[in-house]
PAMAR-264464 format. One record per residue (C-alpha): residue number from 1; residue in one letter; x, y, z. Coordinates in steps of 0.02 Angstrom, whole numbers, plus 50000, padded with zeros to 5 digits. Layout:
BEGIN
pt n=NUM	res=a	x=X	y=Y	z=Z
...
***
This chain:
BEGIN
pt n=1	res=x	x=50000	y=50000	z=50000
pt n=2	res=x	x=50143	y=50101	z=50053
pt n=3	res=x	x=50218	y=50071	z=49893
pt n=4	res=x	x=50075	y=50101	z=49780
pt n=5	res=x	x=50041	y=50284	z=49872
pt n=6	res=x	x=50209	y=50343	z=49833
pt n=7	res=x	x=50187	y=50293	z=49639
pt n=8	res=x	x=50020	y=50386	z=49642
pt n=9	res=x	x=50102	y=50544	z=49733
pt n=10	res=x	x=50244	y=50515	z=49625
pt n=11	res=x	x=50150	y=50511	z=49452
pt n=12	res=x	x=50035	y=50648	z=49515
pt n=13	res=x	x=50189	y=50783	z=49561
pt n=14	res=x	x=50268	y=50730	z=49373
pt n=15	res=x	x=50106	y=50768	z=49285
pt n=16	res=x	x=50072	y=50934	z=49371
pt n=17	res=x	x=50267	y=50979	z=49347
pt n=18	res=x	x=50225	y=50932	z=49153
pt n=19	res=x	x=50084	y=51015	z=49145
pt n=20	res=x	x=50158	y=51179	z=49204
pt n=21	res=x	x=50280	y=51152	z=49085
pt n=22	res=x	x=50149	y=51140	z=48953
pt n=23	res=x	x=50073	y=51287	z=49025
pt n=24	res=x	x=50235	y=51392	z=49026
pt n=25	res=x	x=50289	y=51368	z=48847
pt n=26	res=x	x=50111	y=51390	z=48790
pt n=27	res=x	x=50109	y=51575	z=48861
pt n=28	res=x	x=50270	y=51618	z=48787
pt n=29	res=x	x=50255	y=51554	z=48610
pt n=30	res=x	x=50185	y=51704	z=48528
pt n=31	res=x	x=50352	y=51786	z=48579
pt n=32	res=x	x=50437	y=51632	z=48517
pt n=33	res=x	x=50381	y=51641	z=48349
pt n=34	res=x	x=50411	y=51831	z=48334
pt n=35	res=x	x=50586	y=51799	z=48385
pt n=36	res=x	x=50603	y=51663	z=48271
pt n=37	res=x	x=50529	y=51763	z=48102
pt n=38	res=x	x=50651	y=51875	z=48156
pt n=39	res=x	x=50793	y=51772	z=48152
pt n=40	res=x	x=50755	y=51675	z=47986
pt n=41	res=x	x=50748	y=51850	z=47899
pt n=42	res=x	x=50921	y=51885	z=47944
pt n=43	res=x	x=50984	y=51691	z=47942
pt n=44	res=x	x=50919	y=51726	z=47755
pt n=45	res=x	x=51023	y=51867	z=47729
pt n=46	res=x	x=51183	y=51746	z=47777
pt n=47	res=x	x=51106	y=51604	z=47697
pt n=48	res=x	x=51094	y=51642	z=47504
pt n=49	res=x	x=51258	y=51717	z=47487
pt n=50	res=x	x=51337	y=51558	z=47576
pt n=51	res=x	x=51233	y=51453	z=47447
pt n=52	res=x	x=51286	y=51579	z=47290
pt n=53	res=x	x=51470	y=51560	z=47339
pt n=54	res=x	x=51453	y=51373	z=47349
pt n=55	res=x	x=51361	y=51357	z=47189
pt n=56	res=x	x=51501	y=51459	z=47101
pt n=57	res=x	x=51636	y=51380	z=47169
pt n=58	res=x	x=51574	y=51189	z=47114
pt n=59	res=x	x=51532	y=51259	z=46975
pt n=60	res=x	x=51707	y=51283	z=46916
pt n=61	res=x	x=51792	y=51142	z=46828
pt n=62	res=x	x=51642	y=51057	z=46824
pt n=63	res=x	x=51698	y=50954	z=46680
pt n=64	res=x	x=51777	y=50818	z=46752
pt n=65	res=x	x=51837	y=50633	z=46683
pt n=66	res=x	x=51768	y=50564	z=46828
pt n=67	res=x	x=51594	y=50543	z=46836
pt n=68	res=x	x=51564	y=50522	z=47029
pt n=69	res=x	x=51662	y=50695	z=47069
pt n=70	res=x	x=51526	y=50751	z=46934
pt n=71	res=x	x=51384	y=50692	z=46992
pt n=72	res=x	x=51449	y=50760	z=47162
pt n=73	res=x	x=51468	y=50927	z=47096
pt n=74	res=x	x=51292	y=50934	z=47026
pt n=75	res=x	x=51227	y=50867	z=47168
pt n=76	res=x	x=51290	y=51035	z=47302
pt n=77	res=x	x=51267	y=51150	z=47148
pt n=78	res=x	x=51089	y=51101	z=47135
pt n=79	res=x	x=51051	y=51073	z=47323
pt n=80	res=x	x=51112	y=51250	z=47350
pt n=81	res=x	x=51020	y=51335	z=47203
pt n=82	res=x	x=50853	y=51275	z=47302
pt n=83	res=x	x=50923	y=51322	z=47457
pt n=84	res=x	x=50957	y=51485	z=47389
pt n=85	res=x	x=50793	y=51515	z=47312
pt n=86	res=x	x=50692	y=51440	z=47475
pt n=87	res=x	x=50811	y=51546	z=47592
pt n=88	res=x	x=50754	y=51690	z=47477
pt n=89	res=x	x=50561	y=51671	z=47471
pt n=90	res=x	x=50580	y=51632	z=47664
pt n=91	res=x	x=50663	y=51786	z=47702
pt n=92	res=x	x=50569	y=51910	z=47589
pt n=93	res=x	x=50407	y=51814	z=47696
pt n=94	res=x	x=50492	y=51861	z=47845
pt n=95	res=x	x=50550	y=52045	z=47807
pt n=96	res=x	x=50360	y=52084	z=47764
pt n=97	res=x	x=50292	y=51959	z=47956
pt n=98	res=x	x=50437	y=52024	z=48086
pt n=99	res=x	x=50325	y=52205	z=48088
pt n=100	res=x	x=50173	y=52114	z=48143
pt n=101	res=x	x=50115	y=52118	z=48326
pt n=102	res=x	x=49979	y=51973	z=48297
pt n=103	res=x	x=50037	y=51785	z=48279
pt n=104	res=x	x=49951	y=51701	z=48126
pt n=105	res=x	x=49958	y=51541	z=48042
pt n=106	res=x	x=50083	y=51592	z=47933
pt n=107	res=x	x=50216	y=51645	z=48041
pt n=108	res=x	x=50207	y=51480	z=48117
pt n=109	res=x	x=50211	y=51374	z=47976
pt n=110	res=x	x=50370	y=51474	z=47889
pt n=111	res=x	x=50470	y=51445	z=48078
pt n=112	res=x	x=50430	y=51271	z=48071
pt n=113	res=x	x=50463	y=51257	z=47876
pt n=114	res=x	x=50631	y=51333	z=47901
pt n=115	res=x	x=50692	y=51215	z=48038
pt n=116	res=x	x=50628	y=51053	z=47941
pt n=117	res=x	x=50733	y=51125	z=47774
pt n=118	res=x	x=50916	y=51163	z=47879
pt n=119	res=x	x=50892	y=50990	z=47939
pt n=120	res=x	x=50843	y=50899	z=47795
pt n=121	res=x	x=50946	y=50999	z=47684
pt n=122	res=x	x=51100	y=50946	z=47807
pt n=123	res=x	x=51054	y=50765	z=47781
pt n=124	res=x	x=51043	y=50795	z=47594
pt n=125	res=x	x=51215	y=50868	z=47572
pt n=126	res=x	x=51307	y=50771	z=47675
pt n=127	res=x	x=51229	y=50610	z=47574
pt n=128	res=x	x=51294	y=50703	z=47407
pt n=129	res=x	x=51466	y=50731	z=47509
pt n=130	res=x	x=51482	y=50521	z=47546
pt n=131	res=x	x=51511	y=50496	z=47334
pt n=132	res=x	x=51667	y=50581	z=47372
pt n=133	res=x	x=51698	y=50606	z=47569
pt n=134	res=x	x=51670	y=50506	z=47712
pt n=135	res=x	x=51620	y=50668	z=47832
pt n=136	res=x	x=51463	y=50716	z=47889
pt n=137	res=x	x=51505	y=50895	z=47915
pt n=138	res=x	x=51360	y=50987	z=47840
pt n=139	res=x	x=51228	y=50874	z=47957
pt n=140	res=x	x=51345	y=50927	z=48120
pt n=141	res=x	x=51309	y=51116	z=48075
pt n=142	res=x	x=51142	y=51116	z=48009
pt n=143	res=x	x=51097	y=51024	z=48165
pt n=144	res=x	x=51215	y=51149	z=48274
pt n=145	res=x	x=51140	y=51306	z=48190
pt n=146	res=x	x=50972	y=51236	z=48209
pt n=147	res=x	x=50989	y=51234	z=48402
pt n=148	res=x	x=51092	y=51380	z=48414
pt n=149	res=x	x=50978	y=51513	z=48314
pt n=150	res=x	x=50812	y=51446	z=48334
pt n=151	res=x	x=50702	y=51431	z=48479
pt n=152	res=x	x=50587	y=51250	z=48467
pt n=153	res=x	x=50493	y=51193	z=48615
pt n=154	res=x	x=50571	y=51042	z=48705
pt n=155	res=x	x=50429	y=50917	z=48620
pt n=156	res=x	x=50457	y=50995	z=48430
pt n=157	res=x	x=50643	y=50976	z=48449
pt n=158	res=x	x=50627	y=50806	z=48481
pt n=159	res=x	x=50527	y=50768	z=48333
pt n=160	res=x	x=50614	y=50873	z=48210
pt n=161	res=x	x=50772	y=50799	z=48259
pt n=162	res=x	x=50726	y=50631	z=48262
pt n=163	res=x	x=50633	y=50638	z=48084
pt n=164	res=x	x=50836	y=50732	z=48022
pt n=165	res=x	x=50928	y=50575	z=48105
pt n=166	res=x	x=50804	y=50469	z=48000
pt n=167	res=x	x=50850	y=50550	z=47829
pt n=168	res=x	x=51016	y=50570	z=47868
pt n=169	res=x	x=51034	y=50381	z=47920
pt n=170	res=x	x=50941	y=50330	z=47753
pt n=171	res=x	x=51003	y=50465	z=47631
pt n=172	res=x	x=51191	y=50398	z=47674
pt n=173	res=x	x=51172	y=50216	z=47624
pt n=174	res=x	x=51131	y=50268	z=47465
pt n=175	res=x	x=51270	y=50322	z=47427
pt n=176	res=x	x=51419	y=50286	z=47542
pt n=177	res=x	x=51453	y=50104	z=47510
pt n=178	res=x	x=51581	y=50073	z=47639
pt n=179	res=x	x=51494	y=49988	z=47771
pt n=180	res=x	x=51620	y=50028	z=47905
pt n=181	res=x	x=51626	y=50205	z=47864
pt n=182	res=x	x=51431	y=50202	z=47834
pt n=183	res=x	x=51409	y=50134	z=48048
pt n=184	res=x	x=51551	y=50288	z=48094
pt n=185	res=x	x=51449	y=50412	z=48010
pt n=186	res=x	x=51283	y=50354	z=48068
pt n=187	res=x	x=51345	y=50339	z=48213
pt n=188	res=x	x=51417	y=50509	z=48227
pt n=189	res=x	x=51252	y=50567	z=48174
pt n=190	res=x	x=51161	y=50517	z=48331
pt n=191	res=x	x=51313	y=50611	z=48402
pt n=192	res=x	x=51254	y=50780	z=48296
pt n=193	res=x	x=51096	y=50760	z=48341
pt n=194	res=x	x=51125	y=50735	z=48514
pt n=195	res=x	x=51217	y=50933	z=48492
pt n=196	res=x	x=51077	y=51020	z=48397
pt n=197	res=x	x=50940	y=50929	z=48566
pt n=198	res=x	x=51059	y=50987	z=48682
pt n=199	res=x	x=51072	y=51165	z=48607
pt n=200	res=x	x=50893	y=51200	z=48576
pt n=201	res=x	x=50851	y=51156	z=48740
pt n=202	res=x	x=50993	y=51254	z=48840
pt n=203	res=x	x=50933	y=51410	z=48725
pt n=204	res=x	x=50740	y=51374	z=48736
pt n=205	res=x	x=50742	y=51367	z=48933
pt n=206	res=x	x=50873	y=51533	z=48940
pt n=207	res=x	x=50758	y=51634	z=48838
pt n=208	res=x	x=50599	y=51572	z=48899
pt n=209	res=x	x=50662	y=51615	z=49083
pt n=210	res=x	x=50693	y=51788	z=48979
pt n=211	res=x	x=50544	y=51835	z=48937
pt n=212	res=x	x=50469	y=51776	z=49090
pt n=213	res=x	x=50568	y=51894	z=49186
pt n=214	res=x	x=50562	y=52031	z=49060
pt n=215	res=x	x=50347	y=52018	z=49084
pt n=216	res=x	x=50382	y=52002	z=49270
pt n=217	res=x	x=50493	y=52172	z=49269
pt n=218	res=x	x=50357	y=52254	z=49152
pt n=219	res=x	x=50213	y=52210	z=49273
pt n=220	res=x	x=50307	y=52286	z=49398
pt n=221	res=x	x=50335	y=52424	z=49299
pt n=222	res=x	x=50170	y=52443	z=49258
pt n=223	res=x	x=50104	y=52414	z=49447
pt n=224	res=x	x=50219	y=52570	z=49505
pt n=225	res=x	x=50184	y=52700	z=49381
pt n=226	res=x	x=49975	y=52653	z=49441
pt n=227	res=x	x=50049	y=52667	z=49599
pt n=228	res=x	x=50142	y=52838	z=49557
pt n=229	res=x	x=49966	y=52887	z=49478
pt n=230	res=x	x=49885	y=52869	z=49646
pt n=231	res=x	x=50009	y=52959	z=49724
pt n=232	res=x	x=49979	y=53081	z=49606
pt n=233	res=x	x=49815	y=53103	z=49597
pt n=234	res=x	x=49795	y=53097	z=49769
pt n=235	res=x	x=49953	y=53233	z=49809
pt n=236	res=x	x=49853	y=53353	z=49668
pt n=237	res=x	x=49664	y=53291	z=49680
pt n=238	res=x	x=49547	y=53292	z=49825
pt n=239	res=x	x=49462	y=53136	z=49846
pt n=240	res=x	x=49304	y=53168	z=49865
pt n=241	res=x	x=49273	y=53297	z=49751
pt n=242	res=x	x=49388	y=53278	z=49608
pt n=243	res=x	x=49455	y=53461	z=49625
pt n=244	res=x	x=49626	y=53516	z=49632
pt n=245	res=x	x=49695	y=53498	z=49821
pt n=246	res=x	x=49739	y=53648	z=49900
pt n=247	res=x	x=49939	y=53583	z=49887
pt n=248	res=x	x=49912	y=53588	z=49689
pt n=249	res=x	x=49816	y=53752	z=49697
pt n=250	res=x	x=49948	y=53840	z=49805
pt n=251	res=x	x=50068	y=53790	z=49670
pt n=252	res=x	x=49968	y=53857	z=49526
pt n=253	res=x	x=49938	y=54003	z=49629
pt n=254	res=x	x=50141	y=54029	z=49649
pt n=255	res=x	x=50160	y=53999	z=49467
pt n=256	res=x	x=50027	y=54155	z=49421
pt n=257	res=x	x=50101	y=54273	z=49522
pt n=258	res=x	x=50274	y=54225	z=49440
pt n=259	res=x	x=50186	y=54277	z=49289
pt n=260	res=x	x=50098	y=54417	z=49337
pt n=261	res=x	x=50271	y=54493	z=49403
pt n=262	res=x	x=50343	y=54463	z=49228
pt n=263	res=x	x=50199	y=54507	z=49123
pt n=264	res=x	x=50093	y=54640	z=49249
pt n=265	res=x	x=49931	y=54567	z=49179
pt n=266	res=x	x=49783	y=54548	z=49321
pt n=267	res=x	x=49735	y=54408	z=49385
pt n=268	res=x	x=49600	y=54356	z=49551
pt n=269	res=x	x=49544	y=54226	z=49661
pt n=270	res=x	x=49382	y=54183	z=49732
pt n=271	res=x	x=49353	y=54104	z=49898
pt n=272	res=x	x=49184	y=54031	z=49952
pt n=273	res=x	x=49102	y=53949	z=50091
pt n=274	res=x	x=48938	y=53841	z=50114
pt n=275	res=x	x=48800	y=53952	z=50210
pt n=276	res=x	x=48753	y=53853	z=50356
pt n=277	res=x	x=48838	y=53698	z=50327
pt n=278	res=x	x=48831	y=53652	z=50508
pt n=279	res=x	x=48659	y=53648	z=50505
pt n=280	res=x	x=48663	y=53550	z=50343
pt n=281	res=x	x=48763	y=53421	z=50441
pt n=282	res=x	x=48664	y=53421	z=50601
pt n=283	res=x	x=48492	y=53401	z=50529
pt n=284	res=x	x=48543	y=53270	z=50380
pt n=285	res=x	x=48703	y=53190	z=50437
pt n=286	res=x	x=48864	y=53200	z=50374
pt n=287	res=x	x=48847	y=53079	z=50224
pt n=288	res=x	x=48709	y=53210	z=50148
pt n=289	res=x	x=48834	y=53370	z=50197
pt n=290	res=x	x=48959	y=53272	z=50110
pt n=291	res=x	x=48840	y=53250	z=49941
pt n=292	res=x	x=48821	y=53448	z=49934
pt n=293	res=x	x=49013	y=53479	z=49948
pt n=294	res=x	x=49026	y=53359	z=49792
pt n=295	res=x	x=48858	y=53443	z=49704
pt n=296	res=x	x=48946	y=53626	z=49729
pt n=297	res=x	x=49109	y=53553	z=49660
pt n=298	res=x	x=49013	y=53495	z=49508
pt n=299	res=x	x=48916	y=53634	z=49484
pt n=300	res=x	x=49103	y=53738	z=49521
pt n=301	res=x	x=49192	y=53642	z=49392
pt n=302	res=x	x=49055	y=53639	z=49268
pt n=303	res=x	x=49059	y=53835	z=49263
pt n=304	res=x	x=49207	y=53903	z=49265
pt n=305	res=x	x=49318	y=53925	z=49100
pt n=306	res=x	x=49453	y=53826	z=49022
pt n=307	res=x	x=49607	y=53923	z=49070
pt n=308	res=x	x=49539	y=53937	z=49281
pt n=309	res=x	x=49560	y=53820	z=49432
pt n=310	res=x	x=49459	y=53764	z=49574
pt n=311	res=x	x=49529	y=53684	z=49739
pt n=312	res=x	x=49421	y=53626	z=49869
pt n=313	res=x	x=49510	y=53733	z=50003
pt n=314	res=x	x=49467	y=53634	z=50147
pt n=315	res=x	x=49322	y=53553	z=50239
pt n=316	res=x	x=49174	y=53661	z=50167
pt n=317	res=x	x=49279	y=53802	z=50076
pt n=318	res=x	x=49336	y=53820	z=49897
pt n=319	res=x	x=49481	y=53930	z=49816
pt n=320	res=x	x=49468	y=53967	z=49639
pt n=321	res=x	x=49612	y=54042	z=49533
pt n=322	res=x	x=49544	y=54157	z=49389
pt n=323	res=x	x=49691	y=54200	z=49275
pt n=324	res=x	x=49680	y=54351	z=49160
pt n=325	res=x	x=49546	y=54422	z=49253
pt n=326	res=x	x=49523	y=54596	z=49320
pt n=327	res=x	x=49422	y=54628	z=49491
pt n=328	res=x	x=49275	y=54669	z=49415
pt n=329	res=x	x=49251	y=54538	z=49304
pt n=330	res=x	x=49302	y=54417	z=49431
pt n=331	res=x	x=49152	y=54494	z=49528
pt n=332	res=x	x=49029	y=54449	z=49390
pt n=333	res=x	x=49097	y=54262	z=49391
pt n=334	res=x	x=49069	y=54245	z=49568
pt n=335	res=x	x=48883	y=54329	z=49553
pt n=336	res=x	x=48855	y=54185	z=49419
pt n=337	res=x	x=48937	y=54048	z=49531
pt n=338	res=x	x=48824	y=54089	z=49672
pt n=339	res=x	x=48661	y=54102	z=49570
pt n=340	res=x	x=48712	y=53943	z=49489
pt n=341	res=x	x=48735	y=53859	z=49665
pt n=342	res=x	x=48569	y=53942	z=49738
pt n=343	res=x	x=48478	y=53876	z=49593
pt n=344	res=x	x=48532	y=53700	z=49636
pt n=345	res=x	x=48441	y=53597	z=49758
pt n=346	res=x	x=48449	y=53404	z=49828
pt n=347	res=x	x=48298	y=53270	z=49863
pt n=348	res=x	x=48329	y=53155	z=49991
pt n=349	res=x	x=48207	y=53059	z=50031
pt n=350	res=x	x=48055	y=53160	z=49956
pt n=351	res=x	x=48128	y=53316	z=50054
pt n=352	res=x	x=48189	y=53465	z=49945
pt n=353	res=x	x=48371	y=53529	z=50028
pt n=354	res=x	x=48414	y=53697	z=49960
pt n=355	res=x	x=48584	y=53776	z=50023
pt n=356	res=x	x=48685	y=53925	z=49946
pt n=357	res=x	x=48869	y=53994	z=49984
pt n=358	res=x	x=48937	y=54160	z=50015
pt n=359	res=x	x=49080	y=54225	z=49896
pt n=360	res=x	x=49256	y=54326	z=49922
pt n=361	res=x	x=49336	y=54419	z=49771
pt n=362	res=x	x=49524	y=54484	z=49778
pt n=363	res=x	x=49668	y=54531	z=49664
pt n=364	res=x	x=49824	y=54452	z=49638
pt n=365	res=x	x=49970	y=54558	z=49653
pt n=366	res=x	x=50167	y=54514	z=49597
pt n=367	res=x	x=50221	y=54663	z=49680
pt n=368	res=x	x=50288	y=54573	z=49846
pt n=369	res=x	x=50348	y=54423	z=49909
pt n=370	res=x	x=50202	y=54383	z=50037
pt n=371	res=x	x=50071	y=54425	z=49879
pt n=372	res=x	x=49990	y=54263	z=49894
pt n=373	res=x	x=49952	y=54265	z=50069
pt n=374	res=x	x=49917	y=54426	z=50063
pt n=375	res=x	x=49785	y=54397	z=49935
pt n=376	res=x	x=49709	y=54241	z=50016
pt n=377	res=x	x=49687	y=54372	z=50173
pt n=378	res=x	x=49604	y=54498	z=50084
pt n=379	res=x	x=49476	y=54358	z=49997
pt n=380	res=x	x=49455	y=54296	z=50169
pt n=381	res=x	x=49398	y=54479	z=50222
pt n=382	res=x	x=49285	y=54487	z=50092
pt n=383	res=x	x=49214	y=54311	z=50107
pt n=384	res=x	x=49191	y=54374	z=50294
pt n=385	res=x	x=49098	y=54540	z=50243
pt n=386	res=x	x=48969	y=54426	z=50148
pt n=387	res=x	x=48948	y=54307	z=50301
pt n=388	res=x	x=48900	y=54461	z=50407
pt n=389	res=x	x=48797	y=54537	z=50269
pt n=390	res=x	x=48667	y=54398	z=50255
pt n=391	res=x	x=48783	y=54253	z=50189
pt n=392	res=x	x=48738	y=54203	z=49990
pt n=393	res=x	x=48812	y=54374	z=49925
pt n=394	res=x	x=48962	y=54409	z=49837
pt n=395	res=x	x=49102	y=54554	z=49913
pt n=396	res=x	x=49258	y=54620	z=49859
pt n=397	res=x	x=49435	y=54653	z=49929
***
């Protein structure tokens, strides 16, 4: 029983270790393949004019008394015209795919096309090579470059290298007749394609680990510029209103008076408080004192121009920065702000609240160094005058 638990647990940890496996290489072929268009496009480029030199050189001389050394000659000439021409058609397929973002059908039939020609091709050659040679140099490289410059999953390299050791093993008993040689060179074939396995599967785990870390260091990436953007937002916005805070207003505010100093154009702020809000709190609760800050902020933001700023100033107060504005007409903003709040009203529950808000207008000054506080005190005067005047009124510094 003992026994029999430990081959279940056994089997059970290798399939869920092969299955993650499976998973893995599933997530990162897409990348794979793009990698892989890429690198027949420029194995291409060194591919045809390898091919053209070997077709020219063989092509010297080629007429010969003996007819083996011919037959040998035509044989590479002609292997590497098609290898040429395929290399060619592959590549110019390639240079026209690497762009593309989206994996199709095509893209992985060409990698898989490529790595089934360099092998077979290998076999081919060095079977044209045994009329004349006993070396099976050309299968050692095609199945060295193979693993070396392509990425295969671990199952695909097995199959494509088995089905090159096949026609390799075949393709040189057709011609080398030397059965001693023939058992060294299939022999040393397994030992080839032992290489290229080896290879592919070093390079396919090193660059899947790759791009797993390079998603890994992107998600991070990705997870602290959102968390930057919070940061942000909430060092610049106020939460519950969406208006500038008053840290991000006091900077704009800093910035306008640089500009006024340089320029002497006039510009104003406004500073306004909710009548009553106490009351508003004490009869309704704070969650319903809470919904009229956010419906003045709307009804704020929704009115005032392009080129101004709002700030919810703190607790029940709001700041707002009019640039390019004289006193006067920053007066006549305000007078449409407050009609535009006293026109607004809330239902809760079948109950109409109405509330309005008193206003503060002052200028902004470059002429000295304290000109911002000394504007937000004179809007505070003002905003003070219209509190003792009868609240939901607008007065000027």
């Amino acid at each position: 029983m003992k026994i029999e638990g430990f081959i279940d647990n056994t089997g059970k940890k290798i399939r869920n270790i092969l299955s993650q496996m499976v998973s893995v290489n599933n997530s990162v072929m897409n990348d794979i393949v793009l990698i892989n268009i890429k690198r027949i496009f420029y194995a291409s480029i060194i591919a045809m004019p390898i091919s053209l030199a070997h077709i020219i050189i063989f092509s010297m001389n080629i007429s010969s008394s003996d007819e083996k050394e011919t037959k040998w000659r035509m044989g590479i000439i002609i292997s590497h015209i098609m290898l040429f021409f395929i290399m060619g058609i592959l590549g110019c397929l390639c240079l026209f795919l690497r762009k593309k973002e989206k994996i199709n059908l095509l893209m992985r039939l060409i990698q898989n096309l490529t790595i089934v020609i360099i092998l077979i091709f290998g076999a081919v050659i060095v079977s044209i090579d045994q009329l004349v040679t006993p070396n099976i140099t050309p299968f050692l490289v095609a199945c060295t470059i193979t693993g070396v410059v392509f990425l295969i999953r671990p199952l695909v390299v097995i199959i494509a290298y088995l089905g090159a050791f096949i026609t390799f093993y075949y393709a040189i008993g057709l011609t080398q007749m030397d059965q001693a040689i023939l058992l060294s060179n299939r022999v040393n074939g397994i030992t080839a394609m032992g290489i290229g396995i080896c290879l592919s599967l070093i390079l396919w785990k090193t660059n899947v680990s790759n791009i797993l870390q390079k998603r890994f260091i992107l998600k991070q990436q990705q997870e602290l510029a959102e968390k930057n953007g919070e940061l942000e937002y909430l060092a610049f916005y106020d939460s519950m209103t969406g208006l500038y805070s008053r840290r991000r207003l006091e900077e704009l505010l800093k910035n306008e008076i640089s500009v006024i100093r340089r320029y002497g154009h006039q510009s104003c702020i406004i500073m306004l408080d909710i009548d009553n809000f106490k009351k508003i709190n004490d009869n309704y609760g704070h969650p319903i004192g809470d919904m009229v800050i956010k419906q003045i902020a709307y009804v704020l933001k929704e009115n005032i121009r392009e080129t101004d700023a709002v700030s919810r100033w703190g607790g029940e107060e709001f700041l707002i920065l009019l640039p390019h504005t004289s006193l006067s007409e920053a007066t006549s903003i305000a007078e449409k702000l407050r009609k535009f709040i006293e026109d607004e009203s809330m239902f809760i529950k079948e109950r109409e609240i109405q509330f309005t808000a008193s206003f503060g207008v002052a200028g902004l000054s470059g002429d000295k160094n304290d000109s911002l506080e000394l504007a937000y005190k004179d809007a505070d005067k003002a905003l003070y005058l219209a509190k003792e005047r009868g609240r939901n009124c607008v007065e000027t510094a």
